[in-house]
FIFIPA-688375 format. One record per residue (C-alpha): residue in one letter; x, y, z. Coordinates in steps of 0.25 Angstrom, whole numbers, plus 5000, padded with zeros to 4 digits. Example, Ala and Ser with C-alpha at 12.3 -4.5 7.8 and 13.67 -1.06 7.14 Angstrom:
residues 2
a504949825031 s505549965029 
end
This chain:
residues 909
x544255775392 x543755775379 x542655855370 x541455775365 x541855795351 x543255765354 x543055625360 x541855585352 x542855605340 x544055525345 x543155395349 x542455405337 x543655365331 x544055255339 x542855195345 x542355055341 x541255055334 x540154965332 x540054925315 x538954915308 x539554765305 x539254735319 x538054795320 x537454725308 x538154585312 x537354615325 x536254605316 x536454485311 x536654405325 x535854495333 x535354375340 x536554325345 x536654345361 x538154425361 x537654495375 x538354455388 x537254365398 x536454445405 x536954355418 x538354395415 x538354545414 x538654575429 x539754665431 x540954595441 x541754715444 x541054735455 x541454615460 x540154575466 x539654425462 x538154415467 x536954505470 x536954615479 x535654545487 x535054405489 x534154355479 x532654325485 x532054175480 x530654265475 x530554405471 x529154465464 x529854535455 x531354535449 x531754655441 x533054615435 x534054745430 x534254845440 x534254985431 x533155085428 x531954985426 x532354885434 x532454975448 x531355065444 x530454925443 x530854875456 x530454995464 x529155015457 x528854865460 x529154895474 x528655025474 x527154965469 x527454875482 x528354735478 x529454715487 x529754575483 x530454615469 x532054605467 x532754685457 x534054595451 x535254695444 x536454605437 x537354705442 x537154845448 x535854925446 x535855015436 x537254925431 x536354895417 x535654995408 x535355105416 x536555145422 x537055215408 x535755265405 x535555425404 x534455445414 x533855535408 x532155565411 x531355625400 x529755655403 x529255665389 x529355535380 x528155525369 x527455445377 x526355455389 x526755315395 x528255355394 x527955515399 x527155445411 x528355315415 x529455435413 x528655525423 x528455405433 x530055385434 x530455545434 x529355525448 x530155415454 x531555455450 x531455605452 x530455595466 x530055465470 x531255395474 x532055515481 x530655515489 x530655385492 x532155345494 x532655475497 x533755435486 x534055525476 x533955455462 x534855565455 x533655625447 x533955755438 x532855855433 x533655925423 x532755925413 x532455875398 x532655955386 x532355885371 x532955945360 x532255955347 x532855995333 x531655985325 x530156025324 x529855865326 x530755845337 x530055965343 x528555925341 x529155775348 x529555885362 x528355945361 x527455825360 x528355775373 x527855905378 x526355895377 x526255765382 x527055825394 x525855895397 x525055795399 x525955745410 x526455865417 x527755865412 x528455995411 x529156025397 x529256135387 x529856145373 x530956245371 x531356335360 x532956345357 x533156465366 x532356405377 x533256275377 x534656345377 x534056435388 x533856305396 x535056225390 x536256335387 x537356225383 x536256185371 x536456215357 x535056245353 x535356305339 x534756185332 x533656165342 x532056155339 x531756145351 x531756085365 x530755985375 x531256035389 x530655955401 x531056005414 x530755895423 x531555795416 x532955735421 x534055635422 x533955505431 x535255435438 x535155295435 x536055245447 x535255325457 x533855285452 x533955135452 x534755145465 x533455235471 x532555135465 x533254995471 x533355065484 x531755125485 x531454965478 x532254905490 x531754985499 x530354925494 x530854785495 x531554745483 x532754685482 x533954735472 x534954645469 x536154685460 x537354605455 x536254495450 x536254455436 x534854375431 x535154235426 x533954185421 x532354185422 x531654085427 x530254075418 x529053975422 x528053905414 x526653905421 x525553805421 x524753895409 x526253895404 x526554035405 x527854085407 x528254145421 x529354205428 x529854125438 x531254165443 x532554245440 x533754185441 x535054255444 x536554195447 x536354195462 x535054145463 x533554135458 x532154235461 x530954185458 x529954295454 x528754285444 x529154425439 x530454475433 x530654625427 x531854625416 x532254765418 x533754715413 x533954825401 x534754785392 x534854645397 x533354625396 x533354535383 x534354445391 x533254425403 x532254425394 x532754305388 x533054225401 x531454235402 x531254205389 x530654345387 x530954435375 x531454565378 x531554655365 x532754735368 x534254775363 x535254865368 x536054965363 x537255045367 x536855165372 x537755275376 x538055415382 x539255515387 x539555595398 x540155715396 x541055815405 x540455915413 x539956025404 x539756175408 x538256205410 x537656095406 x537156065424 x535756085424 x535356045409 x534155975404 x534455835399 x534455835385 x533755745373 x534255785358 x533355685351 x533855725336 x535055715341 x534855585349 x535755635360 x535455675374 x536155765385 x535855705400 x536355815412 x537355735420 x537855845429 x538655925422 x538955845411 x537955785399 x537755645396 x537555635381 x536955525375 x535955485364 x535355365352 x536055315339 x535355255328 x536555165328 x536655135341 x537455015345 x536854875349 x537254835363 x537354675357 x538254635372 x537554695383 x538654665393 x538954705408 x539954815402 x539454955406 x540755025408 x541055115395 x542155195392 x542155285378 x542555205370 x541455095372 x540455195365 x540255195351 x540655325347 x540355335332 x538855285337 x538755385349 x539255495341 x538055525336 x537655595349 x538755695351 x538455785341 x537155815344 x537555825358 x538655905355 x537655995347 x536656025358 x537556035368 x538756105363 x539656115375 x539955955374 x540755975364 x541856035373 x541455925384 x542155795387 x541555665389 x541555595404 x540955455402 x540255395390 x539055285395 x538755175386 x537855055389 x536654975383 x535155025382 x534154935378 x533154985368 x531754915360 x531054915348 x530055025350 x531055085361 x530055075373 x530454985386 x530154835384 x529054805399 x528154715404 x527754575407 x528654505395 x527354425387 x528454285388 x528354275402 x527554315414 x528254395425 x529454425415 x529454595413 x530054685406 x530754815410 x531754845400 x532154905386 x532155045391 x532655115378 x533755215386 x532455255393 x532255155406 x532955255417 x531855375413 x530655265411 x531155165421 x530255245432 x528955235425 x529255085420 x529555035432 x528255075439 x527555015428 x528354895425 x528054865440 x526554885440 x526654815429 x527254675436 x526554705448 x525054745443 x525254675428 x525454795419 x526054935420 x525155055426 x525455135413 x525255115398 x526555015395 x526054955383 x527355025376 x528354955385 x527654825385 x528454725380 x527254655375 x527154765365 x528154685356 x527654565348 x528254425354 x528754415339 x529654555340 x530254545354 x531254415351 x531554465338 x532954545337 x532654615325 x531654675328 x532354705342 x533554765337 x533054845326 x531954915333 x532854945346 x533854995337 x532655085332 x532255125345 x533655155347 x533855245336 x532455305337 x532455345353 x532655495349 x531755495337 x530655585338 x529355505342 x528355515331 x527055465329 x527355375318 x528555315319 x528755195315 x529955105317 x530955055306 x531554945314 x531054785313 x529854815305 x529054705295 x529154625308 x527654575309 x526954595293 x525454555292 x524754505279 x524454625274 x525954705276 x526554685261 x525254735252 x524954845261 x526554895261 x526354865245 x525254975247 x526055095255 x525955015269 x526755115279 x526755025290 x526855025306 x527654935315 x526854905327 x527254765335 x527954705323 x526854735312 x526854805301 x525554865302 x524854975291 x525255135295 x524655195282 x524755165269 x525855255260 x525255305247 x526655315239 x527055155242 x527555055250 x528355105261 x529054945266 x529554955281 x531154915277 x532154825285 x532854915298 x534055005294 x534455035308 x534455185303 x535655145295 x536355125307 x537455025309 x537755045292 x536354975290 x535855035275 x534855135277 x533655095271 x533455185259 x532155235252 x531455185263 x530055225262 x529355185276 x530455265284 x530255385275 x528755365277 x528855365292 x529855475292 x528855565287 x527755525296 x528755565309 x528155695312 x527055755322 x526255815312 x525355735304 x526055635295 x526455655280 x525655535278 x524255595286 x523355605273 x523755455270 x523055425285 x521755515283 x521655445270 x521755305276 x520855345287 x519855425277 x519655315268 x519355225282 x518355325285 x517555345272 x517755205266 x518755075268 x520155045273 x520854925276 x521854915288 x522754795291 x522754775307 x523454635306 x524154675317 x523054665325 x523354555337 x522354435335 x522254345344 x521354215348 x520754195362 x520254055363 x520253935377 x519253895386 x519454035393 x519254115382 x518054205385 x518554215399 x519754255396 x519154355384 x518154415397 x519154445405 x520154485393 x519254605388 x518354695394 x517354695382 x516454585383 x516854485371 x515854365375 x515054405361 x514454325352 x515654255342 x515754345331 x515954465339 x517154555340 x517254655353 x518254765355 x518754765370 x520054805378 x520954705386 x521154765399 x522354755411 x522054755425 x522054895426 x520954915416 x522054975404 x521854925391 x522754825386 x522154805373 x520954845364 x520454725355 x519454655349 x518854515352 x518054435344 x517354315348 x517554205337 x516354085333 x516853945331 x517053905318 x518153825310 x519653875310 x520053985302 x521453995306 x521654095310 x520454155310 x519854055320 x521053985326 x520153865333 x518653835334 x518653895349 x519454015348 x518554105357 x519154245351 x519854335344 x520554455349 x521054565339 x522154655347 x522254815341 x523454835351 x524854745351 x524754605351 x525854565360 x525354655371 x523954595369 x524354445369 x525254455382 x523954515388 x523054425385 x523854315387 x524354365402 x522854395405 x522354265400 x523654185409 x523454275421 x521754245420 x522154095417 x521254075406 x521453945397 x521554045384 x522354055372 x522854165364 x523254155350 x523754255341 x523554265326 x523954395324 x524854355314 x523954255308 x522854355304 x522854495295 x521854595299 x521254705290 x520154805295 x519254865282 x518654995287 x517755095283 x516255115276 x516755045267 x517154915272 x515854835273 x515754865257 x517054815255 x517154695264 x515754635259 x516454615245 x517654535254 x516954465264 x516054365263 x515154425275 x513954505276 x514554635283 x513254715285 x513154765300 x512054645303 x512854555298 x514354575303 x514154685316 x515154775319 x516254685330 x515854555324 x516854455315 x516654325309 x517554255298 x517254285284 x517954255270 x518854375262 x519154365249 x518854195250 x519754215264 x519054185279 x519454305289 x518954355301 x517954485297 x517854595309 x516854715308 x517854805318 x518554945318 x519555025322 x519455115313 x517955165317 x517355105302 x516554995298 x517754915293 x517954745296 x519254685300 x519654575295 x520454455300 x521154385289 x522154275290 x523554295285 x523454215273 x522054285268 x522654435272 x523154485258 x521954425250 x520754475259 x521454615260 x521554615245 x520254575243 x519854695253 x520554785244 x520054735233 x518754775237 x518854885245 x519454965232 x518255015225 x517955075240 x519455135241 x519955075251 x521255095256 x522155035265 x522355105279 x523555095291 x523555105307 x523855265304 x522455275299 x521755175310 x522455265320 x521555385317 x520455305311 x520455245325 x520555375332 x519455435327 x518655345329 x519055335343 x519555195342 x520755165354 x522255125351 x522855015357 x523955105366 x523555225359 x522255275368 x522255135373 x523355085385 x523554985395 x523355095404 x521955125397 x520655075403 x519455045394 x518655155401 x519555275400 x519955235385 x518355245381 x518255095378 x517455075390 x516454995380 x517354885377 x517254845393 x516154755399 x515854825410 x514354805409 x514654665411 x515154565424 x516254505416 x517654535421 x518654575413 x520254615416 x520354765421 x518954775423 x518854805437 x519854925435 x518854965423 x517854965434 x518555045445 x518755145434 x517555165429 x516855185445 x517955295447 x517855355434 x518955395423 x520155475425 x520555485411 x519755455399 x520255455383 x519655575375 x519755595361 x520055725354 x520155795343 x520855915337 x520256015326 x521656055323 x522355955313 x523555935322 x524155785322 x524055725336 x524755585340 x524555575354 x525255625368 x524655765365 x524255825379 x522755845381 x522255955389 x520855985396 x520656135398 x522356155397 x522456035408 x523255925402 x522355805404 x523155695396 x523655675382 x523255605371 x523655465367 x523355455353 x522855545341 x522655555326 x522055635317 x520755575313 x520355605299 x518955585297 x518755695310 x519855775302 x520355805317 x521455765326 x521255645337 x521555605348 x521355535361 x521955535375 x521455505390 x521355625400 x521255635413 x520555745424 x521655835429 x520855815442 x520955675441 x519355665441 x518755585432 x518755605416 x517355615413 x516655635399 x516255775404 x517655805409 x518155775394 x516855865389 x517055975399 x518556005394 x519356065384 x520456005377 x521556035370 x522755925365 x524255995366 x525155955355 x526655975354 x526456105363 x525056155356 x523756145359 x522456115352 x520956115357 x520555975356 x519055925356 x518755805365 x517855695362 x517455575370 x516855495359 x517255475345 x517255585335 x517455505324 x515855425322 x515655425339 x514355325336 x515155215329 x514455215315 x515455185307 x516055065315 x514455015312 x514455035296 x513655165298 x514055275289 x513255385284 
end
C-alpha cells in the first residue's frame, strides 16, 4: 500500500522510458512492418487450439473482432432481421481493445449525429437488452460531471447544454458551491464552473458484448472465438470490379460477399489482406486503479479537460486516466495484454496525477490497486473510419474508434448494419465515412501518423469553430497556393488541400512543417505565425479577425472579389450510357442543350442528399486537354462537396445500374477561380475575349474562351449570390490568367477573398452547404431545393419514388432560416424553440454583413409530429438559445438577402 504521490515518485525513477531517439528513428522507418501478424496474436495459455464452433461453408455477413463494434454490429444485423451472419474473434470477446477501455458514456459531444448514436447505445445498453435477454449488462447511472477552469471551457459546457435541449437531455451548469454540494471529496477552489448531466453512466465492457452475442445467437448468429483471420479472398468481376469473395481462417474458409473489419487495432493489417487502406495508428493508452477511497460510492464520473485527466466510479475506488501530448506509439501491437507497473511509462503518465490529485485531493493518501495499459487506435480528424471501403465492394469498415467505440458502439452498429443491409447508414455518416479521406491520404504514413498524433493530443481541447489542424499540412497545393500565401493567405485544411480561409492584412502566415507539440524533444516551431493566427481565432465570440470577413464579404457585395475553389471536384462523364446514367444520377433534368450548366443534387435511395453539383453539358469540338478531354466526352460535373465521397458514389451507382460509363477526374489538372460581384462583367470584358452581356452569355451557361491569350472554360454561376463567372483554367494557364484578372480588376478595387467570407456570402443569400444544412440524411424537399428535382417530368431518377411518398404525406420537418437583431455570434447547434417548445436546432449560422444581422439555418419539426407547413413556421414565435440564453429570433422561409434573384442576373439598382 502506497500513496499516489509516493509510487508515482519511486517508478518515475526507475521506469524505462521511451527516448525521444527512438521515437524520431520511428520516424524514419515508420514503414517498416515491426508488428506481430495479425494470424499469430492468439494467446496459448489457455490451451485451447481451435474455434469454439464449427465454421459454416457461406455466411452473409462476417464480422471479424469481437469487442464493442464488432458485437454491437452482429445483433443489430440480426436485430434488422439476418440470421445467417457469423462473427470470428482471434481469441476471447472482448480479448482486444475493449477489454481495457474505461466505459465511460457521455451524452453531450459537439455534434447532433454523435448526441443522437450516443443516445441509441445508452437505449440498448441501459434498457433494451436487459428486456430482451433478461441479462443485466452491468450499466451504472452515476452521472457525468465536466469540469471547467475558464470562461472558454465554460461557454464549450454550456453550448453542450443547449443543444441538450433539443434532445431532451437533462443537464445543468453548476457554480463551485453547487458542485462540492454534489461532489464533497472535489476541490473546487479553482473551478469556473461545472457541465452536470445526471443521466450519464459507466458501461461494463465484459457484460455488454457477452449480452450482445448471446441476444445475436439468440437471433441466429453464430460466434466463434479462438479463430484468428488468415487472409481475404477478393474477386474480380466481369465489369472488373473488386468483390469480396471469402475469409479464410487456419481451420477453414467462409465464403461471404460482405466482411465488416471491426478489428481495432488490428484493422490496418486486415485491411491490407483486402488490399484496403485503413488510415489508422495505435497508441498506448493507459489508466490506474486505485484502493477503496472513503466517500467517493455514488459519485459522478468525472472529465477534467484542462487538465486531460478523468475520474471513472468503480465501486468504491476511482479509475483515473487521461491524453498526453507525447503519447507513446504502440509500433508492436502484440497478443501481450497483461500489464504490471512497470510496463507503463511513468514519466509519460505522470502528467495526469497531479491534476487528479488536485481535484480530488483524498488520492493523494490512496494507494494504487492495478494499473491497465493497452492500445487505442486513433485518426487524423479523430472520428471513427466506416463504411463500404471505396477499394472493394462488400469490404467495411468499423473501426478507429479514438478511445470512444464502447459509448458510440451502440449507435454505430445500427447504422453500420443498415448500412450493409439497406446500402447506407439511417443517419447522417458522412463524418465517419471513410470515403471522406482522399485515396491519396489514406496510404500515406505521414499523414497518418502525424495527424492521429494530433487527434491524440487534441481529444480534450476545447472544440472551437475554427480550428484548424497543424499536423500533415501543404499535402495537396493548387496553382494558385504560393502568390496568394505571398499575399497574407491564412489557409484551411480540408481533404488534403490547402484551400483560402481569409486573407491576413500584416503578411504571410506559411502553414510550417508538424512539431508534434515539441513533444518527443522535436524543436518547437518558433515565431510561427499561422499558429499564433489560429490561436486567436479560438474563441466563441466573434473572431479577432471579423472586420477582415465583413470587408471581404463587402467588397463582394458592392464591387468584385476573386476566390480560388480549385478544390472544387471536377470530373468527366463520358460512354455510350452517358445521358442515362446522368438521368438516373441527378434529379434535375440535365438533357439541355450543350452549353448549358444545371445545378442539381445526387440523391441515395432514401431520397438524402449525397451531394449538390453542377452539370454541364459540353459540345464537341477539338481537345483542349483538359478542358475537353475527348471529342465525345458527354459532361462535366463540378462537385461543391468532398471528391472522394462523390467518386465512390458515382461510381457504385454507375456499377450497380451497369452503365458502360466512365469517370475521370481532373481535379488536379484544372485551377478554378470565381470573379464575383457588380463589378465582374466590367472586369472580365477587358480579360476575356467573349461578349458577357446577358443576351449573349445567360446566366448557367459555359463555353471555352481565351484569358490573357490562354483557352479556359468561362462559367456565368454563383455561390456567392453575385453576378460573378467562374472560370476553369488549366494548370499551366492558372498564374497568368489570375494575374491578368488582377490586373484588371485593380482600378475597380478588387480584392482577394477566402471560404470564411463565401460562408456568410452564401448564407445570406440562402445558398446550401455541403454537410452544413445539406446531409445524406437530407431530402431535396425538406432542404428547399425542391426546384432542382424533375418531378414535373416521367424520367426516373435514384430516390425519386421516396421524394414522391414524401411529398403525398407531407413534410415533418423543413429547414428555416433565421435571423437575430442582436449582434451575437452563432455557429450552429443552437437550440430553436417554437412558443418555448424546443422544435430542433440550428445546423449552421453566420453573421451576414450586408443584413448586418445574425444568420442561421436549421430544420424543425411539429412537436405533434403533424406536418411542418409554411403557415405552422408563420404562425410561431421563435427564439434561438445560446450557451444558456435566449434571444427572439425572426423566421423567414425565403431569402432575406435579394429573395427575387437579381443580382445573380446582373440587376442592380
Amino acid at each position: 500500500f502506497c500513496s499516489f504521490s509516493s509510487i508515482f515518485l519511486a517508478l518515475r525513477t526507475c521506469s524505462l522510458i521511451w527516448s525521444a531517439t527512438n521515437f524520431l528513428n520511428s520516424q524514419s522507418t515508420h514503414t517498416t512492418e515491426k508488428s506481430v501478424p495479425y494470424e499469430k496474436t492468439l494467446k496459448q495459455e489457455d490451451g485451447i487450439s481451435g474455434p469454439t464452433k464449427p465454421l459454416p461453408k457461406f455466411a452473409d455477413v462476417v464480422v471479424i473482432g469481437g469487442g464493442s463494434l464488432g458485437c454491437q454490429t452482429l445483433y443489430h444485423l440480426c436485430k434488422l432481421g439476418m440470421t445467417n451472419v457469423v462473427l470470428l474473434e482471434r481469441d476471447r470477446l472482448t480479448a482486444g481493445t475493449t477489454w481495457h477501455t474505461a466505459g465511460l458514456l457521455w451524452q453531450l459531444r459537439p455534434s447532433d449525429t454523435e448526441v443522437e448514436l450516443l443516445a441509441h447505445t445508452r437505449n440498448v445498453i441501459s434498457s433494451e437488452l436487459e428486456e430482451e435477454t433478461g441479462l443485466e449488462t452491468g450499466w451504472i447511472q452515476n452521472g457525468g460531471l465536466f469540469i471547467a477552469s475558464n470562461k472558454q471551457r465554460l461557454d464549450e459546457y454550456k453550448r453542450l447544454m443547449s443543444l441538450g435541449k433539443a434532445y431532451g437531455i437533462e443537464s445543468y451548469v453548476l457554480s463551485p458551491a453547487e458542485t462540492k454540494d454534489l461532489y464533497p471529496l472535489m476541490n473546487v477552489k479553482d473551478l469556473y464552473g461545472t457541465l452536470y448531466v445526471p443521466k450519464d453512466g459507466t458501461m461494463d465492457p465484459a457484460g455488454t458484448c457477452t449480452t450482445l452475442s448471446r441476444a445475436a445467437t439468440a437471433r441466429g448468429a453464430t460466434v466463434i472465438e479462438n479463430c484468428p483471420v488468415t487472409g481475404i479472398q477478393v474477386k474480380v468481376d466481369d465489369l472488373g470490379i473488386k468483390r469480396l469473395k471469402a475469409v479464410e481462417t487456419a481451420h477453414g474458409t467462409i465464403q461471404t460477399p460482405c466482411v465488416v473489419n471491426c478489428a481495432g487495432v488490428w484493422a490496418t493489417k486486415l485491411g491490407k489482406m483486402a488490399g484496403v487502406n485503413v488510415p489508422l495508428i495505435a497508441m498506448h493508452h493507459a489508466y490506474v486503479v486505485t484502493e477503496r477511497i472513503e466517500g467517493i460510492q455514488n459519485m459522478p464520473n468525472v472529465r477534467d479537460h484542462d487538465a486531460s485527466v478523468y475520474l471513472r466510479l468503480q465501486g468504491d475506488a476511482l479509475s483515473v486516466g487521461g491524453y498526453e501530448h507525447n503519447p507513446i506509439f504502440w509500433e508492436d501491437v502484440s497478443d501481450r495484454f497483461a500489464f504490471s507497473l512497470f510496463d507503463l511509462d511513468w514519466d509519460v503518465f505522470m502528467q495526469h496525477i497531479d491534476g487528479a490529485v488536485n481535484r480530488v485531493p483524498a488520492l493523494e493518501q490512496t494507494g494504487i490497486k492495478s494499473t491497465v495499459c493497452g492500445p487505442e487506435s486513433f485518426t487524423a480528424d479523430h472520428k471513427p473510419l466506416m463504411g463500404e471501403a471505396p477499394e472493394v465492394r462488400g469490404f467495411f469498415l468499423g473501426c478507429g474508434f479514438n478511445s470512444a467505440g464502447m459509448m458510440l458502439g451502440g449507435g454505430c452498429g445500427k447504422e453500420l448494419a443498415h448500412w450493409i443491409i439497406h446500402g447506407r447508414p439511417e443517419k447522417d455518416m458522412y463524418g465517419y465515412d471513410i470515403r471522406r479521406f482522399h485515396h491519396s491520404l489514406t496510404n500515406n504514413n505521414r499523414w497518418i501518423r502525424e495527424r492521429s498524433h494530433e487527434s491524440y493530443a487534441k481529444n480534450y481541447s476545447v472544440v472551437f469553430p475554427f480550428d484548424e489542424p497543424l499536423a500533415s499540412r501543404n499535402m495537396r497545393k493548387d496553382p494558385f497556393h504560393q502568390v496568394l500565401q505571398e499575399q497574407g493567405c491564412v489557409f484551411q485544411e480540408r481533404h488534403g488541400w490547402e484551400r483560402p480561409g481569409w486573407f491576413n492584412r500584416d503578411g504571410p502566415a506559411p502553414v510550417l512543417d508538424y512539431d508534434y507539440y515539441s513533444a518527443y524533444d522535436v524543436l518547437k516551431n518558433t515565431d510561427y505565425k499561422y499558429s499564433e493566427i489560429l490561436g486567436k481565432e479560438y474563441t466563441f465570440d466573434f473572431p479577432p479577425h471579423h472586420d477582415v470577413i465583413r470587408d471581404e464579404c463587402l467588397t463582394c457585395r458592392n464591387t468584385v472579389a476573386v476566390f480560388d475553389m480549385s478544390y472544387f471536384g471536377k470530373f468527366y462523364l463520358n460512354g455510350p450510357d452517358a445521358k442515362k446514367a446522368a438521368d438516373w444520377l441527378f434529379t434535375a433534368d440535365v438533357n439541355k442543350a450543350p452549353g448549358s450548366t444545371v445545378y442539381t443534387c445526387m440523391l441515395n435511395k432514401r431520397g438524402g442528399v449525397e451531394s449538390d453539383l453542377t452539370v454541364s453539358r459540353l459540345e464537341p469540338s477539338p481537345a483542349h486537354l483538359p478542358l475537353t478531354p475527348e471529342s465525345n466526352v458527354y459532361i462535366l460535373l463540378t462537385l461543391r462537396g468532398v471528391a472522394q465521397h462523390n467518386w465512390s458514389h458515382i461510381q457504385a451507382v454507375l456499377q450497380d445500374q451497369g452503365f458502360r460509363c466512365t469517370l475521370i477526374d481532373h481535379t488536379e489538372d484544372m485551377g478554378m477561380i470565381s470573379i464575383q460581384g457588380p463589378k465582374s462583367r466590367e472586369l472580365l470584358q477587358e480579360v476575356l475575349d467573349s461578349d458577357l452581356s446577358s443576351d449573349a452569355f445567360p446566366f448557367s451557361t459555359h463555353k471555352i474562351v481565351n484569358a490573357a491569350g490562354h483557352k479556359v472554360r468561362a462559367m456565368r454561376l454563383s455561390f456567392v449570390g453575385e453576378m460573378g463567372w467562374e472560370l476553369h483554367i488549366p494548370k499551366e494557364s492558372c498564374l497568368p490568367v489570375y494575374h491578368a484578372v488582377m490586373a484588371a480588376g485593380a482600378k475597380y478595387g478588387i480584392c482577394n477573398a477566402g471560404y470564411r467570407a463565401i460562408d456568410s456570402l452564401s448564407i445570406e443569400k440562402g445558398y446550401r452547404h455541403w454537410h452544413a444544412d445539406l446531409r445524406p440524411d437530407d431530402t431535396p424537399l425538406e432542404a428547399g431545393l425542391a426546384f432542382t428535382c424533375k418531378m414535373k417530368t416521367s424520367i426516373p431518377f435514384l430516390g425519386r419514388k421516396a421524394l414522391e411518398a414524401q411529398k403525398a404525406e407531407g413534410l415533418r420537418r423543413r429547414i428555416v432560416c433565421f435571423t437575430v437583431d442582436e449582434k451575437v455570434p452563432m455557429f450552429g447547434l443552437e437550440t430553436i424553440f417554437r412558443n418555448g417548445v424546443p422544435v430542433g436546432h440550428l445546423r449552421r449560422s453566420e453573421f451576414g454583413f450586408a443584413i448586418d444581422k445574425t444568420i442561421g439555418y436549421g430544420y424543425i419539426r411539429n412537436p405533434d409530429g403533424g406536418v411542418v407547413s409554411p403557415d405552422f413556421v408563420r404562425s410561431g414565435e421563435f427564439t434561438l438559445e445560446r450557451m444558456g440564453v435566449t434571444y427572439k429570433a425572426t423566421a423567414h422561409l425565403k431569402s432575406p438577402f435579394d429573395p427575387e434573384n437579381k443580382r445573380v442576373k446582373g440587376i442592380y439598382g
